[in-house]
C-alpha positions as CSV (number, residue, x, y, z in Angstrom):
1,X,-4.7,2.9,-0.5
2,X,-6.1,1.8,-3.9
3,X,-9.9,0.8,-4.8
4,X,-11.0,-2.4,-4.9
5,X,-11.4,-2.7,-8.8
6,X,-7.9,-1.8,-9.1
7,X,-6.6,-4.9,-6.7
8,X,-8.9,-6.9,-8.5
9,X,-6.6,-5.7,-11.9
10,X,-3.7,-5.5,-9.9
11,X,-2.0,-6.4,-6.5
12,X,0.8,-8.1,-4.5
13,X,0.1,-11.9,-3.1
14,X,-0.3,-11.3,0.5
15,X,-1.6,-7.8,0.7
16,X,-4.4,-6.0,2.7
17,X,-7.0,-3.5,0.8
18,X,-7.7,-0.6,2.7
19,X,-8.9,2.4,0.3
20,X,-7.7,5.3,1.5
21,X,-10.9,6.9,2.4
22,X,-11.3,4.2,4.5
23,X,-7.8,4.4,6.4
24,X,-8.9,5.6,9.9
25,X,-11.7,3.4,10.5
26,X,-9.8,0.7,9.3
27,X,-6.1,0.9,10.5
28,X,-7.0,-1.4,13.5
29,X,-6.5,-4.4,10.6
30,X,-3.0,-3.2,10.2
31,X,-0.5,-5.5,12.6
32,X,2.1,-3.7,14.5
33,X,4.6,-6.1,14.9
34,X,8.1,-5.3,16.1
35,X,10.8,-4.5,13.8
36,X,8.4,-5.7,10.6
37,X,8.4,-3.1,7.4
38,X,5.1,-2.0,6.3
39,X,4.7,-1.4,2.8
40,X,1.8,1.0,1.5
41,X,1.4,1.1,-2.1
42,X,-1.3,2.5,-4.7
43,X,-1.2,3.0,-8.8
44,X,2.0,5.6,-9.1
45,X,3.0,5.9,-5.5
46,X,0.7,9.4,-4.2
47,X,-1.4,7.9,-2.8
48,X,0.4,5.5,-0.7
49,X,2.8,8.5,0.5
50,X,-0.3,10.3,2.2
51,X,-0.9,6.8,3.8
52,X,2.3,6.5,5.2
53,X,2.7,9.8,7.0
54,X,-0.6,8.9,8.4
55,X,0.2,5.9,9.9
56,X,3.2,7.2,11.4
57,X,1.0,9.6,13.1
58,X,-0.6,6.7,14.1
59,X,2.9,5.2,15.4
60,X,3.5,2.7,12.8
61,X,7.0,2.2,13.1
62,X,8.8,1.3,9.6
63,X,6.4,2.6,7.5
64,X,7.3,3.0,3.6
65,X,5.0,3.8,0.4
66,X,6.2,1.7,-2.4
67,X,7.7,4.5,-4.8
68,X,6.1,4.8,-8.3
69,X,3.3,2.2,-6.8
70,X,2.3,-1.5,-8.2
71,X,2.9,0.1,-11.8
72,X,6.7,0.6,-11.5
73,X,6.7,-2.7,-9.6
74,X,5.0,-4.1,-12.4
75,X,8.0,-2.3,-15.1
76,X,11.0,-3.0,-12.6
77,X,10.2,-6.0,-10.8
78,X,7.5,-8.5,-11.6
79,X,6.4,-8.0,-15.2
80,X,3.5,-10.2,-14.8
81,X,1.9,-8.1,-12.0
82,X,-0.7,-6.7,-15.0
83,X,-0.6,-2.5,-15.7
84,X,-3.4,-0.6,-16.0
């Protein structure tokens, strides 16, 4: 959901890039696997919500967008994950 010079400032160890733009070519990279959460998450969390309602069109099961994004992950959770 976010560009690639913002994971380059900011992301979470283990995640996939997939700009939105580039969501339906790309949403074949996504796994499906049984009873797993996918998170989606962008800056503030707008983002991410659009790409969560369109995976679950797609029939991602457990699909959530990371409220408030990798910036309120950053306040809340991991204060080394750098803002921007």
């Amino acid at each position: 959901m976010r560009q690639p010079w913002e994971s380059q400032l900011a992301s979470l160890p283990g995640s996939l890039l997939i700009p939105l733009g580039e969501l339906p070519q790309r949403s074949k990279e996504i796994g499906k696997a049984d009873g797993a959460r996918l998170v989606v998450y962008c800056h503030h969390g707008i983002r991410s919500q659009s790409a969560a309602v369109y995976l679950e069109r797609l029939g991602f099961d457990s699909v959530h967008s990371l409220t408030g994004g990798i910036d309120a992950w950053s306040c809340e959770i991991d204060p080394g994950v750098p803002r921007y």
